[in-house]
C-alpha positions as CSV (number, residue, x, y, z in Angstrom):
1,X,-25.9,64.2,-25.9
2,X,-29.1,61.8,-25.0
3,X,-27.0,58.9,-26.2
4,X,-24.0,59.6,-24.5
5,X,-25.8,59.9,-21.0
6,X,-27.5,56.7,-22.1
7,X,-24.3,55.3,-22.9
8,X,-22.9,55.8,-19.4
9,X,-26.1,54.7,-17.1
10,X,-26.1,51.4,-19.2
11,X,-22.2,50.9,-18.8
12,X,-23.2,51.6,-14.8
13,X,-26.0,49.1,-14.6
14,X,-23.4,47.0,-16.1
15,X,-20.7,47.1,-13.9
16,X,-23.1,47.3,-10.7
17,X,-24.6,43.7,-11.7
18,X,-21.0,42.4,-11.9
19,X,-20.3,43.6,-9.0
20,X,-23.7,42.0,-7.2
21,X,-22.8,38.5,-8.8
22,X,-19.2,38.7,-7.3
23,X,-20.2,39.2,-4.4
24,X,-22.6,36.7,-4.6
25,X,-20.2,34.1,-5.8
26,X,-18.0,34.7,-2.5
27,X,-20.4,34.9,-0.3
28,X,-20.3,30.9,1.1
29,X,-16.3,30.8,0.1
30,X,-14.3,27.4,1.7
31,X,-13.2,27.4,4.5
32,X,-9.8,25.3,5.5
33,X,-11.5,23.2,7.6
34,X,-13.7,21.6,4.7
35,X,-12.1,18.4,3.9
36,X,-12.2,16.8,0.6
37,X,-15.2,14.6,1.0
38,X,-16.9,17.5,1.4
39,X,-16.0,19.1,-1.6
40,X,-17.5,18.1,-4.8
41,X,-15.5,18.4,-8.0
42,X,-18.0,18.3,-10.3
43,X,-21.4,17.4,-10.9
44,X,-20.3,13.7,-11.8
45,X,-18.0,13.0,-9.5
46,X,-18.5,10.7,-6.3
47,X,-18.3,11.9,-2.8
48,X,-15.7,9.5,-1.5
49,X,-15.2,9.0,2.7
50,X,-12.4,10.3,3.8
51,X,-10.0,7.8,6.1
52,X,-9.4,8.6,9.8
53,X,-6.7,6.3,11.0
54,X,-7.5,5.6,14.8
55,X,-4.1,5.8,16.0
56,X,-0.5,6.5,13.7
57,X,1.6,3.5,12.7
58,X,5.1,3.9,10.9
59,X,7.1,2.1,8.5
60,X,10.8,1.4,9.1
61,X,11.9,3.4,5.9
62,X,13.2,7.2,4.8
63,X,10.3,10.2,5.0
64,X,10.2,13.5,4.0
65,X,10.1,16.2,5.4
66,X,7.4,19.0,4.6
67,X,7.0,22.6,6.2
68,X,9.5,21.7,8.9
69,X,7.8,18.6,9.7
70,X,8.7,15.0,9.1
71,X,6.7,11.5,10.4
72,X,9.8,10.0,11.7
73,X,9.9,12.3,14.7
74,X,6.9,11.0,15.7
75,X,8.2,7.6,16.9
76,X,8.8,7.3,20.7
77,X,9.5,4.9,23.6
78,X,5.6,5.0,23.8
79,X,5.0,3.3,20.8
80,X,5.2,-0.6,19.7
81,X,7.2,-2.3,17.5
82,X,5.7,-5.1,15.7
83,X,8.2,-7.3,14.3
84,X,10.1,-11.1,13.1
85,X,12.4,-13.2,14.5
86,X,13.2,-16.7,13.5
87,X,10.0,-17.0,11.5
88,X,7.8,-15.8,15.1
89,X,6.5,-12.3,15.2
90,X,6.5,-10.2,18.3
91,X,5.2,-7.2,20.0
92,X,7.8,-4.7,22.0
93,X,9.4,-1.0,22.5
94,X,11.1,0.0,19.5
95,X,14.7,-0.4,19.0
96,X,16.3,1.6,16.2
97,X,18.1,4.5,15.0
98,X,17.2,7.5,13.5
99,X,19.4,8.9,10.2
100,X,19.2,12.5,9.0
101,X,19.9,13.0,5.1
102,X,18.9,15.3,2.3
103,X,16.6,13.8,-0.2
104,X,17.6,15.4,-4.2
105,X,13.5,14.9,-5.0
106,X,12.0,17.2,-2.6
107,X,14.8,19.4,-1.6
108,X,14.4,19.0,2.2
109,X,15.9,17.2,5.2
110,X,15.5,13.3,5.0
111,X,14.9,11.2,8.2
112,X,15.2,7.3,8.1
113,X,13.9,4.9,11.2
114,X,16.6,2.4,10.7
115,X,15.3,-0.8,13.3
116,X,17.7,-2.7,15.2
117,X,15.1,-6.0,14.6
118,X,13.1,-7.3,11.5
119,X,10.0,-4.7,11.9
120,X,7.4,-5.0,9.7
121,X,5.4,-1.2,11.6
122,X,5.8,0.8,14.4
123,X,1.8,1.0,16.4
124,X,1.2,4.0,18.2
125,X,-1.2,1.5,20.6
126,X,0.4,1.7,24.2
127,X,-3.3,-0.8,24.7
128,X,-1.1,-3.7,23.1
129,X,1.1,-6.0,25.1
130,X,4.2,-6.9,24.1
131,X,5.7,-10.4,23.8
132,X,5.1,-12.9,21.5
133,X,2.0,-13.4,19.2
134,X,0.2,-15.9,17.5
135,X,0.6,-15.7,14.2
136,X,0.0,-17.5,10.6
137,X,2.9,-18.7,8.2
138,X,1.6,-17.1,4.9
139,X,1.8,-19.2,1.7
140,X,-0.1,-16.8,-0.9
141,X,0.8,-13.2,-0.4
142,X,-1.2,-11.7,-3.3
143,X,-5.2,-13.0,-3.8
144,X,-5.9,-12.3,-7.3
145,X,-9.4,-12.1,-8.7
146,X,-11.3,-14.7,-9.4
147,X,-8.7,-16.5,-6.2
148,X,-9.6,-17.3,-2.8
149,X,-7.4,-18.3,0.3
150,X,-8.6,-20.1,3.3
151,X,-7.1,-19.9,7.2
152,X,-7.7,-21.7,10.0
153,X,-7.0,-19.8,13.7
154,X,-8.2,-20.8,17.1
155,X,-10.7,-23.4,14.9
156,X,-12.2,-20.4,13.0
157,X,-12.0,-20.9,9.4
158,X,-11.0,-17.4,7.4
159,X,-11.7,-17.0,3.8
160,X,-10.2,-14.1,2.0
161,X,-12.1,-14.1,-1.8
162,X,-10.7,-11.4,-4.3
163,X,-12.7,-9.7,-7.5
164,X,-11.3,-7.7,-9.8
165,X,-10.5,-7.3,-13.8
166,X,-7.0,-8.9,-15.3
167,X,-6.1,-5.9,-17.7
168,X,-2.7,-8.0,-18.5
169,X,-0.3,-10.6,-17.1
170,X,4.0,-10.7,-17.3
171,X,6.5,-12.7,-16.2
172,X,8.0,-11.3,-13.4
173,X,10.3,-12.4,-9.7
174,X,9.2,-11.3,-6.3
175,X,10.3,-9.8,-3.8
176,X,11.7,-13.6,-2.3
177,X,13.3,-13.9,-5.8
178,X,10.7,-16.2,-7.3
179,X,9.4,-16.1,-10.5
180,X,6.2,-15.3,-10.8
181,X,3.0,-14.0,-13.3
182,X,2.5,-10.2,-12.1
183,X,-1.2,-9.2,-13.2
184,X,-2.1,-5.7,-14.1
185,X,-5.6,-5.8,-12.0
186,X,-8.7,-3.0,-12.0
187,X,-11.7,-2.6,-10.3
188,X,-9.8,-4.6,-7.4
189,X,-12.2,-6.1,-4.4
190,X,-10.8,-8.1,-1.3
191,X,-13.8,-9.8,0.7
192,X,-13.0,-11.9,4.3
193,X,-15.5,-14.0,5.8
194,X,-15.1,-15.5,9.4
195,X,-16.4,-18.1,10.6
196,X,-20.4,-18.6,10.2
197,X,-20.3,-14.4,9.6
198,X,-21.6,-12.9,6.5
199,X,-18.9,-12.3,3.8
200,X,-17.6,-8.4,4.0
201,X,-15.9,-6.5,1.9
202,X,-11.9,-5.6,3.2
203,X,-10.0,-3.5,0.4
204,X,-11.1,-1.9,-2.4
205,X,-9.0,-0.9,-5.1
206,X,-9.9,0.9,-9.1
207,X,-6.6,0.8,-10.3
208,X,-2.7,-0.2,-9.6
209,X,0.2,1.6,-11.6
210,X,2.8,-1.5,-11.9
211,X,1.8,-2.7,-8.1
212,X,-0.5,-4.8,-6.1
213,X,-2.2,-5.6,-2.6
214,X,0.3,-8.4,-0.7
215,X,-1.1,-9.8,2.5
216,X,1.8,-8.6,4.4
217,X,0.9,-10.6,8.1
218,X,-2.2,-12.6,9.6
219,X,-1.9,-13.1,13.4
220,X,-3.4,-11.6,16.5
221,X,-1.9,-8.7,17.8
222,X,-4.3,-7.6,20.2
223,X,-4.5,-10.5,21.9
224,X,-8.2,-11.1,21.4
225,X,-8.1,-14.6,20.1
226,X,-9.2,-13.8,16.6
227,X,-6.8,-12.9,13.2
228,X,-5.6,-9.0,12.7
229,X,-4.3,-8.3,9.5
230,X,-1.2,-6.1,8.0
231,X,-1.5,-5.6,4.1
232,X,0.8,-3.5,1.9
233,X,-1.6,-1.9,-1.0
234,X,0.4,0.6,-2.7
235,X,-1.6,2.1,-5.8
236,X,1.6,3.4,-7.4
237,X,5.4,2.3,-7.9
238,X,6.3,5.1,-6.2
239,X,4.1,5.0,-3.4
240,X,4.6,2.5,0.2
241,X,1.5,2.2,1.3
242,X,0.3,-0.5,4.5
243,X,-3.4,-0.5,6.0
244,X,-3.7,-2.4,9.7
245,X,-7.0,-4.3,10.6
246,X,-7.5,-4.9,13.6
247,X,-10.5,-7.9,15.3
248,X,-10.3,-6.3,18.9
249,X,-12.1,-3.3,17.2
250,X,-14.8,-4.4,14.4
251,X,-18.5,-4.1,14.9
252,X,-21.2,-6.7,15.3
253,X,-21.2,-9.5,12.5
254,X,-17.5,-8.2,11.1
255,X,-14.4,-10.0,11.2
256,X,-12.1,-7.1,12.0
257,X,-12.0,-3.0,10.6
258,X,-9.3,-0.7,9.4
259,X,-8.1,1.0,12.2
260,X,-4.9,2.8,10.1
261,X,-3.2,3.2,7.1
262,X,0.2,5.2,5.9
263,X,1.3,5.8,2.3
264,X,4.4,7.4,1.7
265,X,5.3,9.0,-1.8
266,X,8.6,8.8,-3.0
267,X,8.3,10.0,-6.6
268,X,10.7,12.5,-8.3
């Protein structure tokens, strides 16, 4: 009988430190509002920055559409369009269209910005004025490690110097129907210097899935005097992905600073 009684307090003391330790472990629980820099993974991961784009820009492609929500509906008279027209780039209102579909992948409604003119992305800026914008014919669109490509605007010299690790290189044709020597690249780092400023570093990439950063457009769309930048740097085949820097906006000693980036996933 002593053992059974003993057998029962001890399965009690049992339970009632489980119980403590639960309610321990829940005590500090995560809230929505923690975002994923906050958040460590484990003990050997790296606390990574999270991105906050100053203002939305838009690509003139198809989206998605999540929980009754979709990117394209976000484009407006209100916005600007940045885009080409024999070989000059502009700034104005947007002129497109706007195509509803269903997209197979996701299983949702599909909404394409379908632009009446050559637009490279849509800026939700109303500061920027439109008309035409001084802007640099590009010769080199991808700066592969160990590379470096020079620019000269309003008698500033620009150097854009790349780092990075060659994993492999194929014969491949580009997107102007070239051949060309496609480069599987790790570790990737993009560093500008202008003028007598310090060199700083502008992208940084660990790894590409069958893709790479393109310099996408060099000119001055703020109309500051000094070179903006549009590059696409999608990490993944199945990901568009374009990052704007803009000159009007970079602190003391820097040439210019992210101001926004969009990736759009389109895998299946």
């Amino acid at each position: 009988m002593r053992k059974f009684v003993f057998g029962i307090v001890l399965v009690s003391v049992l339970f009632s430190c489980k119980d403590a330790k639960e309610k321990k472990a829940v005590k500090n629980p995560i809230s929505n509002k923690d975002t994923v820099a906050e958040i460590a993974v484990s003990e050997n991961s790296v606390e990574q920055e999270v991105f906050k784009s100053d203002f939305e820009i838009l690509l003139p492609r198809s989206y998605r559409t999540y929980d009754n929500e979709n990117p394209a509906s976000l484009l407006n008279q209100k916005w600007i369009e940045l885009y080409q027209e024999n070989e000059e780039y502009y700034l104005g209102r947007p002129s497109y269209k706007i195509k509803k579909g269903f997209d197979e992948c996701s299983g949702d409604s599909l909404i394409s910005i379908m632009p009446e003119n050559k637009a490279l992305i849509f800026i939700d800026n109303p500061e920027l004025k439109a008309g035409k914008i001084n802007s640099l014919k590009i010769k080199k669109h991808k700066i592969w490690p160990n590379e470096k490509v020079n620019f000269t605007f309003n008698n500033v010299n620009y150097i854009l110097r790349a780092e990075g690790k060659v994993l492999s290189e194929n014969n491949a044709v580009s997107n102007d129907n070239e051949d060309e020597v496609f480069k599987e690249v790790a570790h990737y780092k993009l560093f500008i210097t202008a003028g007598n400023n310090a060199e700083k570093l502008l992208l940084a990439e660990e790894s590409f899935h069958d893709t790479f950063v393109e310099l996408l457009f060099a000119g001055d769309i703020d109309g500051d005097g000094k070179l903006d930048f549009v590059f696409g740097a999608s990490r993944d085949y199945e990901e568009e992905r374009v990052v704007l820097f803009l000159s009007s906006r970079a602190e003391k000693g820097e040439a210019v600073k992210k101001v926004s980036e969009i990736a759009v996933q389109f895998d299946c």
